[in-house]
N, CA, C and O atoms as a CHARMM CRD file, in Angstrom:
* protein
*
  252
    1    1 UNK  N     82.19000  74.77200 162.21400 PROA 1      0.00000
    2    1 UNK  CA    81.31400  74.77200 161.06200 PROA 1      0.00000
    3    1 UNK  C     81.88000  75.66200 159.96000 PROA 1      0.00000
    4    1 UNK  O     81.63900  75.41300 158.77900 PROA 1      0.00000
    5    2 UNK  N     82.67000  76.75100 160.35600 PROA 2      0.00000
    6    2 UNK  CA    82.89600  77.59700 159.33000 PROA 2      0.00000
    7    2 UNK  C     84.25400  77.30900 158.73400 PROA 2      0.00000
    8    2 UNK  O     84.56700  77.39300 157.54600 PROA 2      0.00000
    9    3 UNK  N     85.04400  76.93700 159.80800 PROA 3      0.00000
   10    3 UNK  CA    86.21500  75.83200 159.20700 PROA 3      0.00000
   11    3 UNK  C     85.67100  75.13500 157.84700 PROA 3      0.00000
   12    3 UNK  O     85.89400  75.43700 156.67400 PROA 3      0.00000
   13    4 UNK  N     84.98800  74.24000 158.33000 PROA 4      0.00000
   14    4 UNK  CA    84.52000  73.05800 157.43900 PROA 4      0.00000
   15    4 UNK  C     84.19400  73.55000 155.81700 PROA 4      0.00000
   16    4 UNK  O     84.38100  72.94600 154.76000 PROA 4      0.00000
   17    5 UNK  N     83.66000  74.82800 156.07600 PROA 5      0.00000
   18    5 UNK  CA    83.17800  75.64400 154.85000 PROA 5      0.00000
   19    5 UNK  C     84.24100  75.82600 153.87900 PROA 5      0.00000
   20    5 UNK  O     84.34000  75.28000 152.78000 PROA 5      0.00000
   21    6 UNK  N     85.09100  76.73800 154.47200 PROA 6      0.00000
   22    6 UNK  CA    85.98000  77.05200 154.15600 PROA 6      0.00000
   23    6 UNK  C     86.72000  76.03300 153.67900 PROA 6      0.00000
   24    6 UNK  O     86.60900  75.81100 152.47400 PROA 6      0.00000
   25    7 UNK  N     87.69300  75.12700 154.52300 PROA 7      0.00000
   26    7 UNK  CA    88.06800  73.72600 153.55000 PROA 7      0.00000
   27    7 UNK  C     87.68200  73.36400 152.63300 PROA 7      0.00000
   28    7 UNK  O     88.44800  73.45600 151.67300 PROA 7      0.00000
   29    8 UNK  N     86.24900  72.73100 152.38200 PROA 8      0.00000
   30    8 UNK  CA    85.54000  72.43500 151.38000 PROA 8      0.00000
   31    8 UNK  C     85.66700  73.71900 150.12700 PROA 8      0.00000
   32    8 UNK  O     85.96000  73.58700 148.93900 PROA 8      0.00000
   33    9 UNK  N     85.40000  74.70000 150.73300 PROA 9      0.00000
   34    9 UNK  CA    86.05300  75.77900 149.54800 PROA 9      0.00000
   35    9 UNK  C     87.26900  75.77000 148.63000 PROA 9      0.00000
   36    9 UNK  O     87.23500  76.07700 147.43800 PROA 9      0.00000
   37   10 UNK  N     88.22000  75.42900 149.23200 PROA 10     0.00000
   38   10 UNK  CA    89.86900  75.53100 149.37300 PROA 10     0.00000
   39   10 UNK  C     89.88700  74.06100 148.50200 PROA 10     0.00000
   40   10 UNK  O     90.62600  73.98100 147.52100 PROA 10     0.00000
   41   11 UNK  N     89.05300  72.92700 148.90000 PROA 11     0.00000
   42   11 UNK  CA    89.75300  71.31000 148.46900 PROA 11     0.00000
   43   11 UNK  C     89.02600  71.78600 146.57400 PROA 11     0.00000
   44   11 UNK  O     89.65300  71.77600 145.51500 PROA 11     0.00000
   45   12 UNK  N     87.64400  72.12200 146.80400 PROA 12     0.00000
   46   12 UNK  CA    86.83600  72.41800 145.60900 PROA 12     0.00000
   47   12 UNK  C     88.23900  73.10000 144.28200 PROA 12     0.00000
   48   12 UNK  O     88.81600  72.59600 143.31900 PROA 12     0.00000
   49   13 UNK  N     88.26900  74.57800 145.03000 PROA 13     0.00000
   50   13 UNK  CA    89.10300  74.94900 144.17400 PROA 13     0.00000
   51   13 UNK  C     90.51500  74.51300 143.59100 PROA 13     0.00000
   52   13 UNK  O     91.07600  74.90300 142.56700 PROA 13     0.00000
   53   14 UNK  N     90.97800  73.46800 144.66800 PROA 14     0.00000
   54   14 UNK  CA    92.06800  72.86000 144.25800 PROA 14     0.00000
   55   14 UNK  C     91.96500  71.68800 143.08800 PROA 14     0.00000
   56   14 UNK  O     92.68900  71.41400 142.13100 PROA 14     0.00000
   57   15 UNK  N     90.70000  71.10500 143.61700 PROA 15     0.00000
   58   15 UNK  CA    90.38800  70.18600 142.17300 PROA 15     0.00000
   59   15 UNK  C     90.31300  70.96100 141.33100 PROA 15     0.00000
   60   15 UNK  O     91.10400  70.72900 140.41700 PROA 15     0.00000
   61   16 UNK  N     89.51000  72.08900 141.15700 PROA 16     0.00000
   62   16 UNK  CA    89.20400  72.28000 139.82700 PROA 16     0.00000
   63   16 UNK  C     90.86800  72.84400 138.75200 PROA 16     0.00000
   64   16 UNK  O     91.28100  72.73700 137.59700 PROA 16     0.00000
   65   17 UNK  N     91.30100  73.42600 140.03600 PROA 17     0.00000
   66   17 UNK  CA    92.75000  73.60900 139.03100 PROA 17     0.00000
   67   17 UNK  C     93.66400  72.61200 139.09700 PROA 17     0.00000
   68   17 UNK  O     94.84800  72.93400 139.00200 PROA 17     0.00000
   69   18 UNK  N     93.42200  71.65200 139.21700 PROA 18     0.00000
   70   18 UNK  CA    94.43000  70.59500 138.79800 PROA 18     0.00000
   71   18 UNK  C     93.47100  69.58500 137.81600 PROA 18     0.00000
   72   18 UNK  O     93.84600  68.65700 137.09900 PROA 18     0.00000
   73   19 UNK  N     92.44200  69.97700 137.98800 PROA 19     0.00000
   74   19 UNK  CA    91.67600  69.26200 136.64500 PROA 19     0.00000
   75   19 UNK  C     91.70800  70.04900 135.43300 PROA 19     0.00000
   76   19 UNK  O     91.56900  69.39600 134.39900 PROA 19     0.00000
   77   20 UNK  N     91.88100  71.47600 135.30000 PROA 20     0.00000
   78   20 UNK  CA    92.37500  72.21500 134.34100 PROA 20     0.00000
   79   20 UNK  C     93.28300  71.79900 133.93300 PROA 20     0.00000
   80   20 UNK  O     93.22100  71.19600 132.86100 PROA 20     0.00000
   81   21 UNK  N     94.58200  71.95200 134.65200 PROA 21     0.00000
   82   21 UNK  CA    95.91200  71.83500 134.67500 PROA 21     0.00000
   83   21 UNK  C     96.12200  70.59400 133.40800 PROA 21     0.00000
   84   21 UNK  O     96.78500  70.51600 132.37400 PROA 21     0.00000
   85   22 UNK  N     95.09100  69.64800 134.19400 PROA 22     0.00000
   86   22 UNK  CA    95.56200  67.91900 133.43700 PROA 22     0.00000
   87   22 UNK  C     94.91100  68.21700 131.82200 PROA 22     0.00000
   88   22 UNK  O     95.14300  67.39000 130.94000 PROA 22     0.00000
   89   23 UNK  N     94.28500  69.15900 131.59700 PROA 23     0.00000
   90   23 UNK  CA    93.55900  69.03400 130.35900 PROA 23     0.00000
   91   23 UNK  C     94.34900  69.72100 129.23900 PROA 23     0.00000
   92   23 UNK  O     94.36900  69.33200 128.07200 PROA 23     0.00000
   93   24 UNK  N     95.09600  70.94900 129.80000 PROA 24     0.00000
   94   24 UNK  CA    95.64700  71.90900 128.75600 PROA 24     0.00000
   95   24 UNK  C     96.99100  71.07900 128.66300 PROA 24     0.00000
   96   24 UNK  O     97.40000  70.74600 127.55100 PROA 24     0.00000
   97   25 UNK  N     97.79400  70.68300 129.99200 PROA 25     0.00000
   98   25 UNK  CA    98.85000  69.49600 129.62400 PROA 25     0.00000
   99   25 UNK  C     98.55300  68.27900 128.58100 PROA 25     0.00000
  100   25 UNK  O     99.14500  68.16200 127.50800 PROA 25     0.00000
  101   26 UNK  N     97.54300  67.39000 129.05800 PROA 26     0.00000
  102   26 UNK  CA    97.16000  66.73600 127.80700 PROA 26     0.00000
  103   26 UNK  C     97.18600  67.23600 126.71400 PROA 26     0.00000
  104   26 UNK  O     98.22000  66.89600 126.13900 PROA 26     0.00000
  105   27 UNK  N     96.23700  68.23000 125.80000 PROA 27     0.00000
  106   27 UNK  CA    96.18400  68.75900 125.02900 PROA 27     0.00000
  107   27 UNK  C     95.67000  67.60000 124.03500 PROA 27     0.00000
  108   27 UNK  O     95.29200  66.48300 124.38800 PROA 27     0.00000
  109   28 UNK  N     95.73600  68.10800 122.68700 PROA 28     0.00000
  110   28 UNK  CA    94.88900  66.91500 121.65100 PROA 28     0.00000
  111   28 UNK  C     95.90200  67.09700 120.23800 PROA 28     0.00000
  112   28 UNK  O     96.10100  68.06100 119.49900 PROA 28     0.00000
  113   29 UNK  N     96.42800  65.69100 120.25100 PROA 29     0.00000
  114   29 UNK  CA    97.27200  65.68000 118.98100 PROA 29     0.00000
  115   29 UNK  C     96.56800  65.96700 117.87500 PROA 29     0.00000
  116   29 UNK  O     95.54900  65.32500 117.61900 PROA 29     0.00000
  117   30 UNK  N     96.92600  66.77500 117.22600 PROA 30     0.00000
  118   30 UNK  CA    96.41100  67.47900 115.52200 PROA 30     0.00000
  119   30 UNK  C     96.90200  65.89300 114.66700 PROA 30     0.00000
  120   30 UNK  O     98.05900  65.53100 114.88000 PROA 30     0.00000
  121   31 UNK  N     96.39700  65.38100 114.13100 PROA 31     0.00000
  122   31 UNK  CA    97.34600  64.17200 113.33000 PROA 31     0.00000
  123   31 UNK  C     95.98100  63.87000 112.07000 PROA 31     0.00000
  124   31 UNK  O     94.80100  63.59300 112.28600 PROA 31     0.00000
  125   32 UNK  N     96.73100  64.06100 110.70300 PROA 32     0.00000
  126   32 UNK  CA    96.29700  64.16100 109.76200 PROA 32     0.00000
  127   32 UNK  C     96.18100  62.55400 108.97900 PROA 32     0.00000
  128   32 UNK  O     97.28900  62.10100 108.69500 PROA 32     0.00000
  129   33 UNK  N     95.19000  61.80800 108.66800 PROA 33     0.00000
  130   33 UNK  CA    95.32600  60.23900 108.14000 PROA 33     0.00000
  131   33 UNK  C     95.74500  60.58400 106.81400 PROA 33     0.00000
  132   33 UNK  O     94.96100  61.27500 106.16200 PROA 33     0.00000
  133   34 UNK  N     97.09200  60.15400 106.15700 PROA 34     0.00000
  134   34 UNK  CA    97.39500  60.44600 104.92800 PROA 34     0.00000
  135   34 UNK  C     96.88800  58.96600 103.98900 PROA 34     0.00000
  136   34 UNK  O     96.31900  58.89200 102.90000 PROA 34     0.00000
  137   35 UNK  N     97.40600  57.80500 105.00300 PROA 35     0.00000
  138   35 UNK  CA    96.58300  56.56300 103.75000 PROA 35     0.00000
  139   35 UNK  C     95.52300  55.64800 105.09400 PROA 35     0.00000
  140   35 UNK  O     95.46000  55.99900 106.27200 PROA 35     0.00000
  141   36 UNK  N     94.99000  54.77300 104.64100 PROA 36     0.00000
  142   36 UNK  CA    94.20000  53.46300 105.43200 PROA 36     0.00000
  143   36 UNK  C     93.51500  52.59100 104.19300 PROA 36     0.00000
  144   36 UNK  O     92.70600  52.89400 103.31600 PROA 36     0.00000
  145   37 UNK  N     93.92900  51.86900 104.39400 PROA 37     0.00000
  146   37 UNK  CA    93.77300  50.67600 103.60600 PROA 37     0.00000
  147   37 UNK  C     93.33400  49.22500 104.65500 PROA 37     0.00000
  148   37 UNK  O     94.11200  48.69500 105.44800 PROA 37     0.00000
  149   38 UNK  N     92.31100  48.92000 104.47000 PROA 38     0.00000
  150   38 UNK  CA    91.92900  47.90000 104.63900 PROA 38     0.00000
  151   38 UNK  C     91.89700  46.87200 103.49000 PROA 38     0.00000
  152   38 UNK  O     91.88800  47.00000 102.26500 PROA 38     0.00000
  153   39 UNK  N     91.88100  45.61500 104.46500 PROA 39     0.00000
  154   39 UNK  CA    92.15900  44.20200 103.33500 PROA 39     0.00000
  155   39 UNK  C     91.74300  43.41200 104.19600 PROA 39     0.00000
  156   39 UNK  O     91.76600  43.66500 105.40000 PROA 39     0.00000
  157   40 UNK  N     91.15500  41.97900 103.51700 PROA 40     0.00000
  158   40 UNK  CA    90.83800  40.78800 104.53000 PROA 40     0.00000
  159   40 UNK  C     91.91400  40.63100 105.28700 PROA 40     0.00000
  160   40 UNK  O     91.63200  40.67900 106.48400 PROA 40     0.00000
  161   41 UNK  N     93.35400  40.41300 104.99300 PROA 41     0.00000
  162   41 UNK  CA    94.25300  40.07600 106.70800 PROA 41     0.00000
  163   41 UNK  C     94.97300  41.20000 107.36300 PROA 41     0.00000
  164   41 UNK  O     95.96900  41.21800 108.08600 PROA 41     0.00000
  165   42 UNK  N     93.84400  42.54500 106.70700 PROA 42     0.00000
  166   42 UNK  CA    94.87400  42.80700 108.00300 PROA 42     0.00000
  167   42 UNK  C     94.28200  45.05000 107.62100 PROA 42     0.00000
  168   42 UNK  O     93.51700  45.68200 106.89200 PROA 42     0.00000
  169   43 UNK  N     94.84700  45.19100 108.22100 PROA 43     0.00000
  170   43 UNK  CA    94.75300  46.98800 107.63800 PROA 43     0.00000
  171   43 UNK  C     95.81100  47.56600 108.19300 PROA 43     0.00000
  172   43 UNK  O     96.32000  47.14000 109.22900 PROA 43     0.00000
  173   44 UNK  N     96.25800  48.65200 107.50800 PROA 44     0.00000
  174   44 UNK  CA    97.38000  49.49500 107.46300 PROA 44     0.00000
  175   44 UNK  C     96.89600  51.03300 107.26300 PROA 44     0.00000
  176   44 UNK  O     96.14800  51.40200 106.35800 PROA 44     0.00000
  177   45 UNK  N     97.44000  51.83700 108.23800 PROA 45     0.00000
  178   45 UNK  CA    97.01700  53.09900 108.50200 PROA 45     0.00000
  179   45 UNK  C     98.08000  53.96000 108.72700 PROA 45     0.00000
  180   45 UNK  O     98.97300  53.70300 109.53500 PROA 45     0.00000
  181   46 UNK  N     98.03200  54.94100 108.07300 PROA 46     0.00000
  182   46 UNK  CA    99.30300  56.12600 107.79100 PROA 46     0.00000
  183   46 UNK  C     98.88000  57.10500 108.83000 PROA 46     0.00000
  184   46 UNK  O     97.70800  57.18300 109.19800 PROA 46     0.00000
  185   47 UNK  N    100.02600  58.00100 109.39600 PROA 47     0.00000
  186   47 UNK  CA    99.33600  59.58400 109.85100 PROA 47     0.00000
  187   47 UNK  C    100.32500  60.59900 109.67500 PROA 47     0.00000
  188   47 UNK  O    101.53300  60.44600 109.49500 PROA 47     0.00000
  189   48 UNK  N     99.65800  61.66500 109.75100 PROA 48     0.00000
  190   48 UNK  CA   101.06400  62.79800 109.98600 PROA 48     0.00000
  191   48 UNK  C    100.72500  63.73600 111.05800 PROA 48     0.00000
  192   48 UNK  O     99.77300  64.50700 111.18300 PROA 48     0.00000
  193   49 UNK  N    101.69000  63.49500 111.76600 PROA 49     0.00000
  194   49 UNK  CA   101.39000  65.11700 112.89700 PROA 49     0.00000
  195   49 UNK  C    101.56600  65.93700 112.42300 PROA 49     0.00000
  196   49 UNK  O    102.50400  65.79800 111.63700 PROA 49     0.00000
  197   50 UNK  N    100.99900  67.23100 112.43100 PROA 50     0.00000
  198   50 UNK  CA   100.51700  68.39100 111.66600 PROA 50     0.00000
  199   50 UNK  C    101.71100  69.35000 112.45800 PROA 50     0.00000
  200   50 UNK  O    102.49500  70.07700 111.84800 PROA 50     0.00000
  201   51 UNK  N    101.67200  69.19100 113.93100 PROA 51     0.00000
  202   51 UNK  CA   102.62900  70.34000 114.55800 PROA 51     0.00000
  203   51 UNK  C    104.34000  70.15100 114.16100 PROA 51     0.00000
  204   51 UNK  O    105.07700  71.08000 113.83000 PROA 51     0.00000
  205   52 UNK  N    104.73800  68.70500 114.29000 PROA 52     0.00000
  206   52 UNK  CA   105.53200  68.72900 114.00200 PROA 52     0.00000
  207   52 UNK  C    106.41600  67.86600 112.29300 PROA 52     0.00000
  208   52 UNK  O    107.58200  68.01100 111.92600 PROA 52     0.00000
  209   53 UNK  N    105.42400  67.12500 111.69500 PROA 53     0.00000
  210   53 UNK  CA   105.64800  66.69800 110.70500 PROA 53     0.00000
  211   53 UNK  C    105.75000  65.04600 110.54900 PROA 53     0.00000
  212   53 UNK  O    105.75900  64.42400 109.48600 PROA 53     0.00000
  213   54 UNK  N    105.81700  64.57200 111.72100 PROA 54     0.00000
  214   54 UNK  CA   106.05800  63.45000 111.84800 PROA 54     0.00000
  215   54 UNK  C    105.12700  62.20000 111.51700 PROA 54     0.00000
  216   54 UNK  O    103.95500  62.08700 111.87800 PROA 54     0.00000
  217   55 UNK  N    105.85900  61.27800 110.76400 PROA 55     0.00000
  218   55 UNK  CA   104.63000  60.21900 110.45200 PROA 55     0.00000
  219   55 UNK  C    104.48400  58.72000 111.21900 PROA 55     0.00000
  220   55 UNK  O    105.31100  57.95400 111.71400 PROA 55     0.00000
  221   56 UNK  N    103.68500  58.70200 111.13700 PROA 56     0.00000
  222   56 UNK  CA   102.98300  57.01500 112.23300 PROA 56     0.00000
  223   56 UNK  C    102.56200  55.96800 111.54800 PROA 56     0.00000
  224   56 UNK  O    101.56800  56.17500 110.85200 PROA 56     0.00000
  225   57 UNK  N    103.01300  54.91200 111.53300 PROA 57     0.00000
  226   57 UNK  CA   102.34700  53.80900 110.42600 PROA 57     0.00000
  227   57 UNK  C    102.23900  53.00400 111.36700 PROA 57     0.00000
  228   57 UNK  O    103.19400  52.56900 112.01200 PROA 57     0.00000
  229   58 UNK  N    100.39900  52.56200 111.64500 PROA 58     0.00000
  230   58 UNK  CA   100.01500  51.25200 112.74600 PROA 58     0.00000
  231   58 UNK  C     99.35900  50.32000 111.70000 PROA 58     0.00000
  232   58 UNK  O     98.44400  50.66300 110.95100 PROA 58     0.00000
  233   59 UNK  N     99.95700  49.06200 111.74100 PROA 59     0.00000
  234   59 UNK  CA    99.42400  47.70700 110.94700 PROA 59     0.00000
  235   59 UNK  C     98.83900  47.21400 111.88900 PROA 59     0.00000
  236   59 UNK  O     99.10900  47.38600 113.07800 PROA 59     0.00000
  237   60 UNK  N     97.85900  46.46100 111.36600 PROA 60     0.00000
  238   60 UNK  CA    96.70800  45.58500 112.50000 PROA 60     0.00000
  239   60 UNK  C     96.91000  44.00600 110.97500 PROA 60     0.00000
  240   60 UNK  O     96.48400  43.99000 109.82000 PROA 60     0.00000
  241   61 UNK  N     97.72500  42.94700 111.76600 PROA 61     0.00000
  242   61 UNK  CA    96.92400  41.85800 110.86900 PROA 61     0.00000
  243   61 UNK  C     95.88000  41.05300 112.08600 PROA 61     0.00000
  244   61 UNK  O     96.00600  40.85300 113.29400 PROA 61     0.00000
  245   62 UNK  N     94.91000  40.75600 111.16400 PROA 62     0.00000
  246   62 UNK  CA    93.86300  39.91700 111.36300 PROA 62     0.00000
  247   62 UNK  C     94.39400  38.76500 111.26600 PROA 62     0.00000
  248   62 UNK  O     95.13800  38.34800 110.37800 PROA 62     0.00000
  249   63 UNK  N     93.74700  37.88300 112.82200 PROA 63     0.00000
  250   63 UNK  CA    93.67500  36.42400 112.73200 PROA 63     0.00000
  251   63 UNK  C     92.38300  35.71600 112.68000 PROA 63     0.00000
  252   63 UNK  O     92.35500  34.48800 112.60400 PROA 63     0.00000
């Protein structure tokens, strides 16, 4: 019984630090929308990553 405790102690704490772990690794891209333009066929959307400078251009045309 006190085994059992204990395990359950041990598995608990192991999730919780590898569910930490996955969150600060993830982390959350800073990314700034510099244009977005929508239009009937289609929209076009600018970005800039803030940490490192870099820009992203995703087009969506509409069918």
């Amino acid at each position: 019984m006190k085994n059992n405790i204990i395990n359950s102690c041990f598995l608990s704490i192991a999730l919780m630090l590898m569910s930490a772990t996955a969150f600060t690794l993830a982390g959350c891209e800073e990314k700034e929308k510099v244009l977005d333009i929508e239009t009937p066929g289609g929209e076009l959307e600018i970005e800039r990553d803030k940490s490192d400078g870099n820009i992203g251009v995703d087009l969506k045309k509409k069918e």
